[in-house]
VEXSENU-58649 format. One line per field, with one value per atom (N, C-alpha, C, O): residue in three letters; x, y, z. Coordinates in steps of 0.05 Angstrom, whole numbers. Atoms other than C-alpha are relative to their C-alpha. Example, Ala and Ser with C-alpha at 12.3 -4.5 7.8 and 13.67 -1.06 7.14 Angstrom:
residu: (Ala / Ala / Ala / Ala / Ser / Ser / Ser / Ser) $
px: (18 / 246 / 18 / 39 / -16 / 273 / -15 / -5) $
py: (-24 / -90 / 24 / 24 / -24 / -21 / 22 / 44) $
pz: (0 / 156 / 0 / 13 / -1 / 143 / 14 / 18) $
This chain:
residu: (Unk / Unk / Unk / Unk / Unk / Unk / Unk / Unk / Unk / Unk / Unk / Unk / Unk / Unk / Unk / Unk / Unk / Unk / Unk / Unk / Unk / Unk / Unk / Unk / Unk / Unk / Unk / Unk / Unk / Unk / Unk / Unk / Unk / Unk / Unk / Unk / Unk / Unk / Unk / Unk / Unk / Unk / Unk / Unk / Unk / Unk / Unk / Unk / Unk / Unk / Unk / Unk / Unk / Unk / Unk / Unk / Unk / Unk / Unk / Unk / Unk / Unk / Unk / Unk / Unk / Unk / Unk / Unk / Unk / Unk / Unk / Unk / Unk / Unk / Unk / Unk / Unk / Unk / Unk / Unk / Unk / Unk / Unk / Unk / Unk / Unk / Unk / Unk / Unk / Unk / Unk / Unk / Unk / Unk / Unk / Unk / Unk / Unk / Unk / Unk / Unk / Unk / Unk / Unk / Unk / Unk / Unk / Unk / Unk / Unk / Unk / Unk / Unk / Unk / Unk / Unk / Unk / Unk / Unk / Unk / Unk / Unk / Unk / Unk / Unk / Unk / Unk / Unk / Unk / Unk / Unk / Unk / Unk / Unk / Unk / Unk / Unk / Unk / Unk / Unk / Unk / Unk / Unk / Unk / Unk / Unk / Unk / Unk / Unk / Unk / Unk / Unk / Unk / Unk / Unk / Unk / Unk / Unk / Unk / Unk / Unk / Unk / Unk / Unk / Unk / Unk / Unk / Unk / Unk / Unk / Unk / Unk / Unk / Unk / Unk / Unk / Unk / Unk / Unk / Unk / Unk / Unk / Unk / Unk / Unk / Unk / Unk / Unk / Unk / Unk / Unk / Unk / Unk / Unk / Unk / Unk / Unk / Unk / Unk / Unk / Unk / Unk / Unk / Unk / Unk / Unk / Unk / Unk / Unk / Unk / Unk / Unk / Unk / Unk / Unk / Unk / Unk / Unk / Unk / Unk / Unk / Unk / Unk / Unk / Unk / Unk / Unk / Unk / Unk / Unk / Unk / Unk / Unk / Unk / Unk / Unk / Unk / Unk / Unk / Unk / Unk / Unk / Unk / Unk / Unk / Unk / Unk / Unk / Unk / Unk / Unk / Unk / Unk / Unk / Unk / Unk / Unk / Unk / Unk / Unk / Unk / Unk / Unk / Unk / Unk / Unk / Unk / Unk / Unk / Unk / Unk / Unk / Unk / Unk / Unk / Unk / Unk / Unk / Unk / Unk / Unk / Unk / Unk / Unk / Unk / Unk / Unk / Unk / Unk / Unk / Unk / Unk / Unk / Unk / Unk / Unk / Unk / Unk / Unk / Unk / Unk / Unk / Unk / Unk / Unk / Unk / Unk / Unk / Unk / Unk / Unk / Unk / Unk / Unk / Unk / Unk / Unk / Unk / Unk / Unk / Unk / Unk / Unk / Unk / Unk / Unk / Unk / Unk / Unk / Unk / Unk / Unk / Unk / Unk / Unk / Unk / Unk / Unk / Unk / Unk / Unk / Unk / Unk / Unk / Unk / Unk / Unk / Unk / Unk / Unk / Unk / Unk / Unk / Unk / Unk / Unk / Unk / Unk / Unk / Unk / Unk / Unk / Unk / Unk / Unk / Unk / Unk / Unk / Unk / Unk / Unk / Unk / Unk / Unk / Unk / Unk / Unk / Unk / Unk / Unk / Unk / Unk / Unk / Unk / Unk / Unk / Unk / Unk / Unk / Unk / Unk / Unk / Unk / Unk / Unk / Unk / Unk / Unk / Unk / Unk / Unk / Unk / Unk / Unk / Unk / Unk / Unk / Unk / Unk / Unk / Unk / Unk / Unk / Unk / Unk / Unk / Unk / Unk / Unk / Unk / Unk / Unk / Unk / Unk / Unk / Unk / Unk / Unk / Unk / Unk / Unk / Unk / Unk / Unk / Unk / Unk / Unk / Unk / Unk / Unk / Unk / Unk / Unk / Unk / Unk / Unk / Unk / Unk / Unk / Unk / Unk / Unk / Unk / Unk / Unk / Unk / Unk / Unk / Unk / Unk / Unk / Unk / Unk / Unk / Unk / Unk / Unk / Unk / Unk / Unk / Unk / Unk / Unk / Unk / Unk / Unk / Unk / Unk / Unk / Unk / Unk / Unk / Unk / Unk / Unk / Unk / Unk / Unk / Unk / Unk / Unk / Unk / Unk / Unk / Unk / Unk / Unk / Unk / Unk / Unk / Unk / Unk / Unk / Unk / Unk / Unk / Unk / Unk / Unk / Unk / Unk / Unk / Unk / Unk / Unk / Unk / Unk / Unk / Unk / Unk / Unk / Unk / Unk / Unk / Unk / Unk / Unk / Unk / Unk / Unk / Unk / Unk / Unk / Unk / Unk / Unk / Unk / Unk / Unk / Unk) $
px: (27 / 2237 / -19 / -15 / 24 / 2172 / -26 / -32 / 31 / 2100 / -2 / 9 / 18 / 2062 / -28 / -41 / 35 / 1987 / -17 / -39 / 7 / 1971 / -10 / 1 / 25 / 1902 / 12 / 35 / -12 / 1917 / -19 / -14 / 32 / 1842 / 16 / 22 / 4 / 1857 / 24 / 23 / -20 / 1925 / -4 / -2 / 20 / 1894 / -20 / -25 / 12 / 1845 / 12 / -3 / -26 / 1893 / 8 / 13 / -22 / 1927 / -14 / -38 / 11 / 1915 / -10 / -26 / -1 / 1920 / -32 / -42 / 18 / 1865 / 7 / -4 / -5 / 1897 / 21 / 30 / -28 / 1951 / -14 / -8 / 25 / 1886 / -8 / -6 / 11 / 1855 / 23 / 17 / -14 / 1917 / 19 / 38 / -2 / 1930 / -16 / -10 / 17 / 1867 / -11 / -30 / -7 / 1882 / 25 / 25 / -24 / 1946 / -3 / 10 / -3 / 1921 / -18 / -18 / 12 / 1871 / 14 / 10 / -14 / 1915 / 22 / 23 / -21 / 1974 / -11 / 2 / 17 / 1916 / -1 / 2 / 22 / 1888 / 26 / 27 / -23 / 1964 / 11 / -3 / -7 / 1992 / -15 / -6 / 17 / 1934 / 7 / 2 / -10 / 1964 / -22 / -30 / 13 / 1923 / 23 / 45 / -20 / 1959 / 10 / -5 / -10 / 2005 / 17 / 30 / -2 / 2024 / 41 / 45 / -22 / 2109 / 13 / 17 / -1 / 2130 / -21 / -41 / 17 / 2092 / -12 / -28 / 7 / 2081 / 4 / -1 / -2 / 2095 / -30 / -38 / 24 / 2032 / 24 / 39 / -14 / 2066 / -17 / -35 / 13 / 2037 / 24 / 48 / -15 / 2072 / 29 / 34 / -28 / 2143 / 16 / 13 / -23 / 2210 / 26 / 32 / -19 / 2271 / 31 / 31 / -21 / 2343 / 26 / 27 / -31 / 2418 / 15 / 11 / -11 / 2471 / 27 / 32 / -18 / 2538 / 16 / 29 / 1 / 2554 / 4 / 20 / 12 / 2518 / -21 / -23 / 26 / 2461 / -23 / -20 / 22 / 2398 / -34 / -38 / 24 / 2325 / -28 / -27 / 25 / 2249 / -2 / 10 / 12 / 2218 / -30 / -33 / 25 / 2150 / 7 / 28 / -15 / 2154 / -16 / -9 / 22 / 2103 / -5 / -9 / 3 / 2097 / 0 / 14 / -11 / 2086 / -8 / -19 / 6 / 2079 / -1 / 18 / 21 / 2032 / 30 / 33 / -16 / 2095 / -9 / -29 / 15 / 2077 / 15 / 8 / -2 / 2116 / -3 / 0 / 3 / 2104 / -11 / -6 / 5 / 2075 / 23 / 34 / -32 / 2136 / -15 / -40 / 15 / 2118 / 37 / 59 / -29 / 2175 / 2 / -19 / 2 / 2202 / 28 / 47 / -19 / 2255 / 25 / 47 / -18 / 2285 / 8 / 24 / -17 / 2306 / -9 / -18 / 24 / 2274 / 12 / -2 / -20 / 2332 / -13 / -4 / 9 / 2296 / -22 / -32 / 23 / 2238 / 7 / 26 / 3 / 2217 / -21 / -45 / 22 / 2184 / -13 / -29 / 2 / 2170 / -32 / -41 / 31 / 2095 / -10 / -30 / 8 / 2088 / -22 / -47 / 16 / 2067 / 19 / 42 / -16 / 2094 / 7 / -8 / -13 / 2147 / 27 / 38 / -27 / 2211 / 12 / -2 / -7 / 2255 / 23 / 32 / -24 / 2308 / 12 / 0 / -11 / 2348 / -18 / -14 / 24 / 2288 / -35 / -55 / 23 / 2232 / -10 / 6 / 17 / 2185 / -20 / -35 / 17 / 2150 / -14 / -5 / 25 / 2089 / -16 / -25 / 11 / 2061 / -33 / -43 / 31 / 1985 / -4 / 2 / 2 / 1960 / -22 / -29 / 16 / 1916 / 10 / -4 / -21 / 1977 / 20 / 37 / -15 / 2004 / -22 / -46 / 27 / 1972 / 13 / 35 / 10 / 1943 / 14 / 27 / -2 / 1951 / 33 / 43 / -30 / 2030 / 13 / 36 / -10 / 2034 / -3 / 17 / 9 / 2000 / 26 / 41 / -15 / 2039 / 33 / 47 / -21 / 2101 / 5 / 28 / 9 / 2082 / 0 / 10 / 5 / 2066 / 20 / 31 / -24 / 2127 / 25 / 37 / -22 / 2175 / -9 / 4 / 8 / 2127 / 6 / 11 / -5 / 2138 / 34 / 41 / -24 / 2217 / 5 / 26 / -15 / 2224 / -12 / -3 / 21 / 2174 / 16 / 10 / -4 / 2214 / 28 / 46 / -15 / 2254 / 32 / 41 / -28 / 2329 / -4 / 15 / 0 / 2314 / 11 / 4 / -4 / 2352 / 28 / 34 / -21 / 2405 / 20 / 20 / -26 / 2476 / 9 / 6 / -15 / 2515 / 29 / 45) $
py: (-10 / 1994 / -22 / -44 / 15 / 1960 / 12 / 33 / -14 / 1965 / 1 / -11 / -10 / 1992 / -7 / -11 / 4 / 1979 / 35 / 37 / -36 / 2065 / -11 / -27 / 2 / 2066 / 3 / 12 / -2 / 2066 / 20 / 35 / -24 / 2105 / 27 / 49 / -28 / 2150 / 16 / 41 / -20 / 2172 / 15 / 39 / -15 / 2180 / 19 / 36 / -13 / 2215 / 26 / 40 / -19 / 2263 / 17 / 39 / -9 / 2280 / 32 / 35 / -30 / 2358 / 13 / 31 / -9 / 2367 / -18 / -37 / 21 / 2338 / -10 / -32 / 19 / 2317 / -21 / -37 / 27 / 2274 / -23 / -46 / 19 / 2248 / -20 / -44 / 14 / 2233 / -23 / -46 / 29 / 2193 / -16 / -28 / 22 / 2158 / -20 / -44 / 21 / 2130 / -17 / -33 / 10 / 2111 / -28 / -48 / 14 / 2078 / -18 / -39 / 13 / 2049 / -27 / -47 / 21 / 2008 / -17 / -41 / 9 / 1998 / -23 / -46 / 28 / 1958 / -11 / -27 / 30 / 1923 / -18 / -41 / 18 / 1892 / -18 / -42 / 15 / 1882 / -22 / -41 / 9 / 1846 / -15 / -37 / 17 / 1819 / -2 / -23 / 1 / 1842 / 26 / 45 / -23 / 1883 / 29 / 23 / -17 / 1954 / 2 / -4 / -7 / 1972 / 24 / 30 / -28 / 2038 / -4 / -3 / 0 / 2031 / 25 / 46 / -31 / 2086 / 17 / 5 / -5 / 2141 / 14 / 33 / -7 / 2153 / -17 / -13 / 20 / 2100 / -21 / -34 / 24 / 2056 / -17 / -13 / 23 / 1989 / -26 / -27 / 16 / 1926 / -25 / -18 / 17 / 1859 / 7 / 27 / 3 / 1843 / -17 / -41 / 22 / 1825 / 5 / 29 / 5 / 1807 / 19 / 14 / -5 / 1847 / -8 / -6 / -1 / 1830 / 5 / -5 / -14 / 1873 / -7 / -7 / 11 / 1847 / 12 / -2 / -11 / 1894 / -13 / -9 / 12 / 1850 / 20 / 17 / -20 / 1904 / -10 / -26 / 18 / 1877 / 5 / 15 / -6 / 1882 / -1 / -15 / 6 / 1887 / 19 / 39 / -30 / 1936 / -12 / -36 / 10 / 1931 / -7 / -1 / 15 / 1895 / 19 / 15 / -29 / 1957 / 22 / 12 / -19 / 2019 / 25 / 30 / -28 / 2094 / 16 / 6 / -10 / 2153 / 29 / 39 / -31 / 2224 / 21 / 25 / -29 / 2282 / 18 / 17 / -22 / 2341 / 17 / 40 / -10 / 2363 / -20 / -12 / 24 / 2288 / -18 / -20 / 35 / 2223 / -20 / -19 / 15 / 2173 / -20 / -20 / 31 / 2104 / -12 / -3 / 12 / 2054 / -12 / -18 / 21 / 2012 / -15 / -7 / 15 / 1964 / -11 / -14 / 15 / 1930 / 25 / 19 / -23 / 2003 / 11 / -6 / -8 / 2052 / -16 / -24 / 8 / 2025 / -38 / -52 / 26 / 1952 / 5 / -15 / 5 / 1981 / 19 / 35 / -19 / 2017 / 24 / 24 / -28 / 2084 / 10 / 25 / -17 / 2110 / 13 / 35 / 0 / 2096 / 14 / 29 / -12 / 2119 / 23 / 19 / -20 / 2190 / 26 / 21 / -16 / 2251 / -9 / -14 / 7 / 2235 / -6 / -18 / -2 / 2241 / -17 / -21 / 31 / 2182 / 17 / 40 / -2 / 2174 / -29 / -40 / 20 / 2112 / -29 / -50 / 16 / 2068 / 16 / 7 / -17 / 2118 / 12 / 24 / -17 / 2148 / 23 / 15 / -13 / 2210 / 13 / 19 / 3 / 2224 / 33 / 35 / -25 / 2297 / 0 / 8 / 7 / 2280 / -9 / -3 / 26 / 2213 / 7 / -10 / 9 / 2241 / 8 / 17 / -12 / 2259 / -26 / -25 / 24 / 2183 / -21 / -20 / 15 / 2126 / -22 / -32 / 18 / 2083 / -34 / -45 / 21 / 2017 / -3 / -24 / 11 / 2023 / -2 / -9 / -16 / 2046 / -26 / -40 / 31 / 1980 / -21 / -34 / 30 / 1930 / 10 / -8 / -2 / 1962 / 2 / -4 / 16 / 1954 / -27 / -39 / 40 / 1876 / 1 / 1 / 10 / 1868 / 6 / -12 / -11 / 1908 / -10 / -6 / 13 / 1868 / -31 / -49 / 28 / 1802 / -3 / -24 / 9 / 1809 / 5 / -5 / -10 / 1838 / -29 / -35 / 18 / 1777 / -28 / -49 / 25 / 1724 / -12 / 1 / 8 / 1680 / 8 / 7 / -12 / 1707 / 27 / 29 / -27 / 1781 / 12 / 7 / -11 / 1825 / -28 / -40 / 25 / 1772 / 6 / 7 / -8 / 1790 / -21 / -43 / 28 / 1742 / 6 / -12) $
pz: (1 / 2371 / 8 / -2 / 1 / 2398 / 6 / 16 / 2 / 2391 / 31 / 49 / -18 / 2440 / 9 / -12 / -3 / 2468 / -2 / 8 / 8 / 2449 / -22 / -38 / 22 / 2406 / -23 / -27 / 35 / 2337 / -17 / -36 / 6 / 2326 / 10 / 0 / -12 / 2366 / -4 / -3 / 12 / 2343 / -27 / -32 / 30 / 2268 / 6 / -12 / -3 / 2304 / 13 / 27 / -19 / 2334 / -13 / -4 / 24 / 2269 / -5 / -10 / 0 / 2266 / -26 / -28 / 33 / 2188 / -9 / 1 / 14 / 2152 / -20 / -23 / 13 / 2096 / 1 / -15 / -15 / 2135 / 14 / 14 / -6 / 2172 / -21 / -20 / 15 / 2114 / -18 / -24 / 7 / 2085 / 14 / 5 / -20 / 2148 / -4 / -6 / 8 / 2136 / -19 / -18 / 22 / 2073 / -6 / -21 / -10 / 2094 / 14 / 11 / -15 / 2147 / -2 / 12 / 13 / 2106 / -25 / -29 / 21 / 2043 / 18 / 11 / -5 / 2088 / 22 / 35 / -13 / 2133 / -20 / -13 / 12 / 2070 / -10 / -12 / 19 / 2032 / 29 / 24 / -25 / 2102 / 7 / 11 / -15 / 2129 / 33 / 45 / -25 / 2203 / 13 / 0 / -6 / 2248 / 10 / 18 / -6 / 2262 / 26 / 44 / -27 / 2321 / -3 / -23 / -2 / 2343 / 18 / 42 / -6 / 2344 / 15 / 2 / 0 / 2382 / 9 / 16 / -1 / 2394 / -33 / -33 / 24 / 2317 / -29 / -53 / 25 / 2275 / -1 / 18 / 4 / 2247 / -15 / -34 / 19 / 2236 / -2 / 16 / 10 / 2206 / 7 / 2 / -1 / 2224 / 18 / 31 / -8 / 2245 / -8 / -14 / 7 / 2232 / 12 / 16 / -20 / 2272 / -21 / -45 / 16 / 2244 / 24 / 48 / -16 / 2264 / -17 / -39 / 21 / 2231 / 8 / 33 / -8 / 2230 / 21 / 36 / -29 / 2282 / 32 / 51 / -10 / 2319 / 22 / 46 / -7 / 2336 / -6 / -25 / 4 / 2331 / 16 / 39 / -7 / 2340 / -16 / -35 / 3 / 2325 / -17 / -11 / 9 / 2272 / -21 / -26 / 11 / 2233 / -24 / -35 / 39 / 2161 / -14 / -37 / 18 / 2128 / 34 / 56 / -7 / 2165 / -14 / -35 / 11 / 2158 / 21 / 40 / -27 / 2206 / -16 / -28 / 5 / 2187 / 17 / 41 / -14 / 2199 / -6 / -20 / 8 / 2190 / -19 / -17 / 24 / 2124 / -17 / -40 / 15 / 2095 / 12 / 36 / -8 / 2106 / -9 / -31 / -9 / 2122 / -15 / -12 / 8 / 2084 / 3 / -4 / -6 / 2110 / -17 / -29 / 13 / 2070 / 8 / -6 / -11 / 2107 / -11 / -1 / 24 / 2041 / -14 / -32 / 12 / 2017 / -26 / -41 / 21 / 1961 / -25 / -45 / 30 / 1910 / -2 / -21 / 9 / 1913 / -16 / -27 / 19 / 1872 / -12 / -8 / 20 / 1813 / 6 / -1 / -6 / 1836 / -13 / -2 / 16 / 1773 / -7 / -14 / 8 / 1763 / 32 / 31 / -25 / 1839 / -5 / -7 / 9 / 1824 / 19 / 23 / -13 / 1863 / 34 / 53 / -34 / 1927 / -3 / -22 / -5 / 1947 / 22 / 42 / -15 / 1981 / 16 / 17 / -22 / 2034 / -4 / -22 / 7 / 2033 / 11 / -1 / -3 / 2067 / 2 / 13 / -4 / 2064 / -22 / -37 / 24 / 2014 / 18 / 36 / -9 / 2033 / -18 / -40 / 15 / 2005 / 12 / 35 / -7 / 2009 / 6 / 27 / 3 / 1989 / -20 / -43 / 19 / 1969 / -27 / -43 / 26 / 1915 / -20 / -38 / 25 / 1872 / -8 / -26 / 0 / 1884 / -13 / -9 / 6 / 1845 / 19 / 23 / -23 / 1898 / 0 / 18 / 9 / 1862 / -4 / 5 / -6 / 1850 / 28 / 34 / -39 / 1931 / 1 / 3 / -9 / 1939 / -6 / 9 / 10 / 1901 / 11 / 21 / -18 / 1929 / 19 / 26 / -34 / 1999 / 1 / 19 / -1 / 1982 / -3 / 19 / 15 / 1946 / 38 / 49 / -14 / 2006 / 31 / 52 / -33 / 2069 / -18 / -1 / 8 / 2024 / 6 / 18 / 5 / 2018 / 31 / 37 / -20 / 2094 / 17 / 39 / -14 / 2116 / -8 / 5 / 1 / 2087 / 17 / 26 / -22 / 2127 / -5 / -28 / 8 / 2133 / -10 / -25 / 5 / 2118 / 30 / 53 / -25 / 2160 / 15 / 36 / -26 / 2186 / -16 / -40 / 16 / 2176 / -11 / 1 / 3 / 2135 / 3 / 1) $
């Protein structure tokens, strides 16, 4: 996967639903501020924040964002790279996982503040050096 130069406005602006709009733009301020990375548009639908390098003993290997999420249209995708089983979801609020993914129906049934600190926590462990490298 790599980013793209495709607006990042203008795909949020795009978003047909309004309440997937509206917590894009929620999203897309919450893991600017946790990151401190400006966004890039992975794909043609992924908002990702940062980067980090993976090699899988495989030896497959490649680029993917360290926080991302991407507006579908039966959920909002929130990535999470280090996998849902590295955190405690509980305080979350309503959402249903995949083995790196939380999807999130509508953010005003999620509390904001645990989304947060588990975004920091899951761009801190994917950000540090040696994440993603097979041993």
């Amino acid at each position: 996967m790599i980013p793209t130069d495709n607006d990042v406005s203008a795909f949020i602006d795009g978003i047909a639903s309004p309440a997937r709009r509206r917590d894009a733009e929620t999203l897309l301020e919450l893991m600017g501020r946790v990151t401190g990375e400006p966004p890039r548009l992975w794909g043609p639908t992924i908002v990702g924040f940062g980067a980090y390098h993976y090699r899988y003993a495989t030896g497959r290997e490649g680029d993917a964002p360290a926080a991302a999420f991407s507006p579908r249209k039966a959920a909002t995708t929130v990535y999470l790279p280090d996998g849902v089983d590295a955190h405690d979801l509980a305080a979350l609020g309503e959402h249903t996982t995949g083995v790196g993914c939380l999807y999130l129906k509508n953010l005003e049934r999620v509390d904001l503040d645990a989304l947060e600190s588990l975004v920091a926590r899951s761009y801190a462990t994917v950000s540090a050096a040696g994440f993603g490298q097979a041993g």
